[in-house]
N, C-alpha and C positions, 0 to 999 in steps of 0.2 A: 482429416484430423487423426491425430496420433492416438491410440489405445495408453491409459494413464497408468501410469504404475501405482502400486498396492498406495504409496506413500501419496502421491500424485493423489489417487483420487480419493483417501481419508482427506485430504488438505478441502480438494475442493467441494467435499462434503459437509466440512465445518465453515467454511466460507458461508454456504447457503444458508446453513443454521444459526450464522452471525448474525445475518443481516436481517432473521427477524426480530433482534434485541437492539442492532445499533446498524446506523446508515452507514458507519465509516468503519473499515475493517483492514488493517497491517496482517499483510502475508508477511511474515520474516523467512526467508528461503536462502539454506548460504548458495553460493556461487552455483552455479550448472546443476541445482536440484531440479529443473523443469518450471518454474516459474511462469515461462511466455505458455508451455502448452494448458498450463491451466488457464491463463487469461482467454488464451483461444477459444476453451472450453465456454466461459462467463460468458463471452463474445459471441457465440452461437448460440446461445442460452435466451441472450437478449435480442438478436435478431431475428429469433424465431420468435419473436411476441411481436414482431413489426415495429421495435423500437430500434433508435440510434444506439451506439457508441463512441466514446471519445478515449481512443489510448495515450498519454500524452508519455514522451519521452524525453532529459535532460537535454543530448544534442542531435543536434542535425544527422550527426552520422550515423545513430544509431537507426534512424526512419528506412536506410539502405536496405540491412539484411532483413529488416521487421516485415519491409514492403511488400518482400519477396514472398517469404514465409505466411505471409496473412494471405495474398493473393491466391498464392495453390491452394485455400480453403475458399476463401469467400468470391475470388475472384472481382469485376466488377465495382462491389460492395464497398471496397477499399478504398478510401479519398486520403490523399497527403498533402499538410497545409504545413509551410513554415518560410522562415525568410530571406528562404533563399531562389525560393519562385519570384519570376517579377511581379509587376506591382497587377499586370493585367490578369496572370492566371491567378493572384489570389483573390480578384474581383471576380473572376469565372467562379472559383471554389465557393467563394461568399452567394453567388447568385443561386446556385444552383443548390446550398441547403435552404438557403429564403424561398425558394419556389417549391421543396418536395419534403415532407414526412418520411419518403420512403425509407427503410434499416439502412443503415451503412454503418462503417466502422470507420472514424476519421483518427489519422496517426498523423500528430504532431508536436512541435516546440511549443512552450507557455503562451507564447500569442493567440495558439489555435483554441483557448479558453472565450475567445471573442466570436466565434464565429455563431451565428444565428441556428443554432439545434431548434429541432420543432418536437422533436419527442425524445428525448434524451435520457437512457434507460439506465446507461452504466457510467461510471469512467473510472478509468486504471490510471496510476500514476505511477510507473516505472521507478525506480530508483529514487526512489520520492526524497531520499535523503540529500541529494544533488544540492548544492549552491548555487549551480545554474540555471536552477527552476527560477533564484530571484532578480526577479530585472531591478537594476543599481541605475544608471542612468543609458539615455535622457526619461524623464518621466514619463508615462507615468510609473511610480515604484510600486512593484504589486510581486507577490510571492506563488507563481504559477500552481504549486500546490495547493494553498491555500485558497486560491481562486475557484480551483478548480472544485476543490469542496465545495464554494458558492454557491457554484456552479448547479452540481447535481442535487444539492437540497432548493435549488429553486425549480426545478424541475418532478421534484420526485425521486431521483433517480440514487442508486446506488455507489459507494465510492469504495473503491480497493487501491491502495496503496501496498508497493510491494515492494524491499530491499532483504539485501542479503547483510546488509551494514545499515540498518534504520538511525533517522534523527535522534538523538539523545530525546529529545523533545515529544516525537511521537512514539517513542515504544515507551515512554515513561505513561502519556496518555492510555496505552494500549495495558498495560499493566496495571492500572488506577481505573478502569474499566470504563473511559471517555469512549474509548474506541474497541471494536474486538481486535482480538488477536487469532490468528492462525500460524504455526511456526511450521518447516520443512525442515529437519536437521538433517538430511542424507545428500547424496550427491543421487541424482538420475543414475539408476542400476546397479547402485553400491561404489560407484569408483568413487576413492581416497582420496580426501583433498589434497592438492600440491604439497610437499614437505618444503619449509621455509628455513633457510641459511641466513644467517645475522652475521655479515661481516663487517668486525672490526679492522677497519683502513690504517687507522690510525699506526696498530700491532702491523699489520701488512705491510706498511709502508717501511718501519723500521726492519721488515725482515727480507724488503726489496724487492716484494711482490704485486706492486702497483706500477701500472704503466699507463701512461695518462691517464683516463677518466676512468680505467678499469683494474681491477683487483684481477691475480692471477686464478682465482677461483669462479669467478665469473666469466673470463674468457674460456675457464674449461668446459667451464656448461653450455658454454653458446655453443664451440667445438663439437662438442658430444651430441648437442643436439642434432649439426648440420648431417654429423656422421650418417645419424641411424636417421636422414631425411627428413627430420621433423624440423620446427618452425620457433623463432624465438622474437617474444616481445620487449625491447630496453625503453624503461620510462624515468624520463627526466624532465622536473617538472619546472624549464626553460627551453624559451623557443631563441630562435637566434644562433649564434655562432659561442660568441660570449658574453655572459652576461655585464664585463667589468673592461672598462678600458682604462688606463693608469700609467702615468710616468714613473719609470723603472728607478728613476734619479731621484727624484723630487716628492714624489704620492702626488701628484695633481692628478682626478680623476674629474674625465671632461662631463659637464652635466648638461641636462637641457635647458635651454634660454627661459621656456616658458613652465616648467615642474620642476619642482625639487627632486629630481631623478637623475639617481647615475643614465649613461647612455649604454645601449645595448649595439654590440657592433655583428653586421650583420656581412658573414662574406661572400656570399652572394651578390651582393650587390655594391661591397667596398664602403657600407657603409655605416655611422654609427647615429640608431635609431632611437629615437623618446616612445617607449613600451605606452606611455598613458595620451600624448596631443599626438603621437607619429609623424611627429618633424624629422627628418633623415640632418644628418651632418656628414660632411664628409672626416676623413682620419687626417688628424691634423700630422705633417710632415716632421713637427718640431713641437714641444711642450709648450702652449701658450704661457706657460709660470715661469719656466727656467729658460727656454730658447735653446733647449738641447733635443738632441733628436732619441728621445727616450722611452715615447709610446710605446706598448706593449696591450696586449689582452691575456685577460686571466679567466679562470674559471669556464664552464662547461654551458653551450645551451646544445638544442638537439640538434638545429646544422652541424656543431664539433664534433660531436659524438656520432655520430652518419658519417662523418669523415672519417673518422679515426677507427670504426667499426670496419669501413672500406677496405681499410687498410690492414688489417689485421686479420680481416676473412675477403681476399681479394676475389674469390673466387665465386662468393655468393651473391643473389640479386638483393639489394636493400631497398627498402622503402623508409620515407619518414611523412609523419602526420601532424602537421600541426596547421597553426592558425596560418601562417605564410603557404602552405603545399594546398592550403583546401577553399583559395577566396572564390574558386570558380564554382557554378553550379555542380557541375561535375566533380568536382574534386575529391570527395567525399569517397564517391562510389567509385570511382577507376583505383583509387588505393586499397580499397576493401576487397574489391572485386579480384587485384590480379593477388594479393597476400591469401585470398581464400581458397583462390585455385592455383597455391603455389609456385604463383610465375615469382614474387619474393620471398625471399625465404627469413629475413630480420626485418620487423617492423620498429622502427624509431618512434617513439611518439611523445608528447606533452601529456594534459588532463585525457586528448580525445581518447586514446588507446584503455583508458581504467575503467569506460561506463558499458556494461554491459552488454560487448560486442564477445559474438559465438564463432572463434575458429579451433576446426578438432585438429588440427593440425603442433599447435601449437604444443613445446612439453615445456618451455624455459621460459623464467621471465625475469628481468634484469631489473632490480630499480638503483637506479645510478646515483642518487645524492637523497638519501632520505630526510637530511638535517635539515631540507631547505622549506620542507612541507610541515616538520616538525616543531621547528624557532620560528616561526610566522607569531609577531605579538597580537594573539588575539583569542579570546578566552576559548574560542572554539576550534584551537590550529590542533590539541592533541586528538579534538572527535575526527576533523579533517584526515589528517593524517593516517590515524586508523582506519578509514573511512574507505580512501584513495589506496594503501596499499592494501589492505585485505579486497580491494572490487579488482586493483589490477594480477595481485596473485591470483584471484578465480577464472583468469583467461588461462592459465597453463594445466595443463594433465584435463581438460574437459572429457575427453574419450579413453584418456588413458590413464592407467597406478604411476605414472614416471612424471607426472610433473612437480618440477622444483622452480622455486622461487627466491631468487639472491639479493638481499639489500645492505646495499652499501652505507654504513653511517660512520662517523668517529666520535659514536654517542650509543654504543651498544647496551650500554646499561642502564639508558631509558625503560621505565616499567611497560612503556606503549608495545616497546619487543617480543616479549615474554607473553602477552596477548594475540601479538602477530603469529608467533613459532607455532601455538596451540589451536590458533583458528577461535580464539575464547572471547565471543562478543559479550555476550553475558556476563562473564568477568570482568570485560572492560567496561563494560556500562556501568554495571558497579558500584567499580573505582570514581568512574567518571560522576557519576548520579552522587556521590557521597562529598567530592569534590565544591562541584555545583551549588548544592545546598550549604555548606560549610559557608562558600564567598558569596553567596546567595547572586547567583545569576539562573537563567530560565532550563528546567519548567516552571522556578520556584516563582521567578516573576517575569515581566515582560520588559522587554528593554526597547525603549525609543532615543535615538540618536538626533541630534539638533546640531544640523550643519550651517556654519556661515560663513560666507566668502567674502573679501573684499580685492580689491588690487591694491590697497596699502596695508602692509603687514602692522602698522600702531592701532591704525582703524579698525581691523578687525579683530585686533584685544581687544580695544576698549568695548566695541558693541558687544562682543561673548561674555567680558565680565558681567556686563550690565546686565544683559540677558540671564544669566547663569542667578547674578544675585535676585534679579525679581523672581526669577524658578524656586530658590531656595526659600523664599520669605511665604510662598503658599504650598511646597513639596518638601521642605526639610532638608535630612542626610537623604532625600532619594534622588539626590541632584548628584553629580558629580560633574568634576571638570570647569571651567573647559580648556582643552589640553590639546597638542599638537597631534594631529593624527598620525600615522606611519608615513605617509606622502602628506606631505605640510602644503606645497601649492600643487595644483594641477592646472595648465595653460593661463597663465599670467594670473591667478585667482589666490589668495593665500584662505589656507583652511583650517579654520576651529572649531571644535567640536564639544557638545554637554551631552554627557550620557543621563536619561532618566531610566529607575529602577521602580518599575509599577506592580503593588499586587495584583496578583493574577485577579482577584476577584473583584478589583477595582476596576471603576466605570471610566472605559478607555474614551468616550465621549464627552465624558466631564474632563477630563487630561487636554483632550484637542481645544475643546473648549476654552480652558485656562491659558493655553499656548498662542492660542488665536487674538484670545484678549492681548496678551504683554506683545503680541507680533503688531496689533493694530494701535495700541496707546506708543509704541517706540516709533514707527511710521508717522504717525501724527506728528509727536513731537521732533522727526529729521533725523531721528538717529538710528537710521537703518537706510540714510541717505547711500547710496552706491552699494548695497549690501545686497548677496543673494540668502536666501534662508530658505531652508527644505529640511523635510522629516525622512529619516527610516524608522521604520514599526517594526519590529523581532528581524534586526539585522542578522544575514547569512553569513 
């Protein structure tokens, strides 16, 4: 283990002194403060009493560089469960905590909240702010964070949650004194956060400074960075080639057969794909509308921007990361591994490149289309947003005063910027927390989602009206909707949706209760004939 700095080990001294007022305790740490080596620290803390640990982590990839770095301490000690093992070695991993007590430290994805601990002392939730902690389908839907809290108060055990960009939700907890708080404002050894550039495309483009997917100021930075040897991260949060295919004549833009989804055209493989069933089409020859040969793709995913980055820096090794480069076991770690030892020198990435991966190499980071993580219609796209580009701006300047961070928008006068430039969570909490309360959405209250399918789109009006009106006859104005979601059908299904708005301090048992009743009186009477119906609870 590493010796902790002055800041380092005040943090993990108020840690310990948390946890004898509350079980659950928020490290706020921004970017590269040292976070992992204090968990390391908790983690030998608790394996020396001959108990478990559980460090759970957002994705897959981040378990690569964790695996390494836990192992040169604990060696042995160190178990990795997630779902990208087959099915037999996570029956081996299952077996072998069902048969031993003995300390270990198990690092995994939300699933590995199931596995059978026999003495389970601690558990760390990394980036606890993640969306990815919540499993959305297939069922069951469960919030790995929150589980994982279950978790350790069924045991005994202690829980530290740790972001350098925390949930609106949990630092609000954490400040309302639910939870404690521990905060790290410094970076590990004093180095300055990356300085952040907001460029306006829009101004750029009329002064001819944009070339495909890049501003001439962001090609200077990757430039500069390649110069003095160092490493640049471009995130753009679309996988695929493009996200739009469209007749140049007509606007006919092809969808998929079974979702109400434009198709994503992928060229790699020539062809154009449905992002939610993954039915491939091939590019049609001629406009199925007009019968002219008009096809066209627009817009940016990160295969284009890996091309066009190609070509721009011919000389340099590229990598890109996303859900298409990483289906194989290995995928994960041959990207990581050769970007860490410099065999590439530009990593392309989607989400995977934002969650708390460590390379010191790095001093530039690109984000390519901010507008597309910012206009997301969902109350919680500006925390998102903030969320994802302040975690991917803390990959550049880790070891050094030179890291800058350049974001492309043609929306710079968004207020979420001006918290981005400053590195100002606090500020933007805020805004955000003042927000929140104003439209009263959560921490004020709890929101549960009532989704219904049918394959006839009149069908499943009529069942959500019906539904929605017996909601309102025993819940009131805490009913909303029900209204078409963003994605209206998903593989041949059409989908409606009723939001419920529950006080916090209300009995979420007595709600299931109520919902359970109006689901088994409209079953009786056949009017949820061909209907599917499921709940989300504090959708992510």
């Amino acid at each position: 283990m590493s010796c902790l700095s002055e800041a380092q080990a005040s943090a993990l001294d108020s840690i310990h002194k948390s946890w004898f007022e509350k079980d659950i305790t928020l490290l706020r740490g921004v970017t590269s403060s040292g976070k992992t080596e204090i968990y390391i620290h908790l983690i030998d803390y608790v394996l020396r009493q001959g108990r478990q640990a559980l460090y759970l982590v957002p994705e897959i990839a981040l378990t690569t560089q964790l695996t390494r770095r836990l192992q040169r301490v604990f060696g042995d000690k160190v178990v990795i469960y997630h779902s990208k093992f087959s099915d037999n070695d996570r029956v081996d991993i299952w077996k072998k905590l069902l048969a031993s007590s003995d300390p270990c430290v198990v690092i995994g994805a939300r699933s590995a909240v199931f596995l059978p601990f026999a003495s389970l002392g601690l558990v760390i939730v990394d980036e606890e702010h993640e969306s990815a902690y919540k499993q959305q389908d297939p069922a069951p839907r469960y919030n790995g964070r929150d589980a994982a809290i279950v978790l350790a108060s069924m045991h005994g055990a202690k829980t530290l949650l740790g972001s350098a960009t925390p949930a609106v939700d949990t630092y609000y907890k954490a400040l309302t004194g639910r939870f404690g708080l521990v905060e790290l404002t410094e970076r590990y050894e004093g180095i300055r956060l990356p300085q952040v550039e907001i460029i306006d495309m829009a101004a750029a483009r009329k002064r001819g400074e944009v070339e495909g997917a890049f501003s001439l100021l962001t090609r200077r930075l990757v430039n500069e960075s390649l110069q003095r040897g160092e490493q640049s991260i471009l995130f753009i949060n679309r996988r695929g080639y493009a996200p739009i295919a469209r007749c140049k004549l007509c606007g006919y833009v092809p969808k998929c057969e079974n979702c109400d989804v434009s198709l994503t055209y992928h060229r790699h493989s020539d062809k154009l794909i449905c992002h939610y069933c993954g039915t491939p089409y091939g590019v049609p020859d001629v406009c199925p509308a007009c019968k002219e040969p008009g096809i066209e793709v627009l817009g940016y995913g990160s295969e284009r921007v890996e091309e066009e980055i190609d070509s721009l820096f011919p000389t340099a090794a590229i990598a890109r990361m996303d859900l298409d480069t990483t289906r194989s076991k290995d995928g994960y770690e041959t990207i990581i591994d050769n970007f860490s030892k410099g065999k590439s020198q530009i990593l392309v990435g989607t989400q995977m490149v934002t969650k708390g991966l460590d390379f010191g190499r790095v001093s530039m980071v690109g984000v390519i289309n901010a507008d597309s993580i910012v206009n997301f219609p969902d109350f919680r796209a500006s925390e998102r947003a903030f969320n994802m580009i302040e975690q991917v701006a803390g990959r550049a300047g880790r070891k050094s005063d030179n890291g800058v961070v350049a974001v492309q928008t043609y929306n710079p006068s968004h207020p979420l910027f001006d918290f981005l430039v400053r590195h100002d969570y606090k500020g933007y909490y805020q805004r955000e927390i003042q927000e929140r309360q104003r439209y009263n959405y959560p921490p004020f209250v709890r929101i549960i989602y009532v989704y219904i399918k049918h394959k006839d789109p009149a069908a499943v009006s009529t069942i959500a009206f019906e539904f929605a009106s017996r909601l309102r006859v025993l819940l009131g104005n805490r009913v909303s909707g029900p209204d078409e979601p963003y994605v209206a059908r998903i593989q041949t299904l059409y989908i409606r949706r009723i939001m419920l708005k529950i006080e916090t301090q209300a009995s979420i048992s007595k709600v299931k209760s109520l919902l359970n009743d109006i689901r088994i009186e409209m079953t009786n009477s056949r009017q949820l004939s061909g209907a599917v119906l499921y709940y989300d609870v504090d959708p992510m």
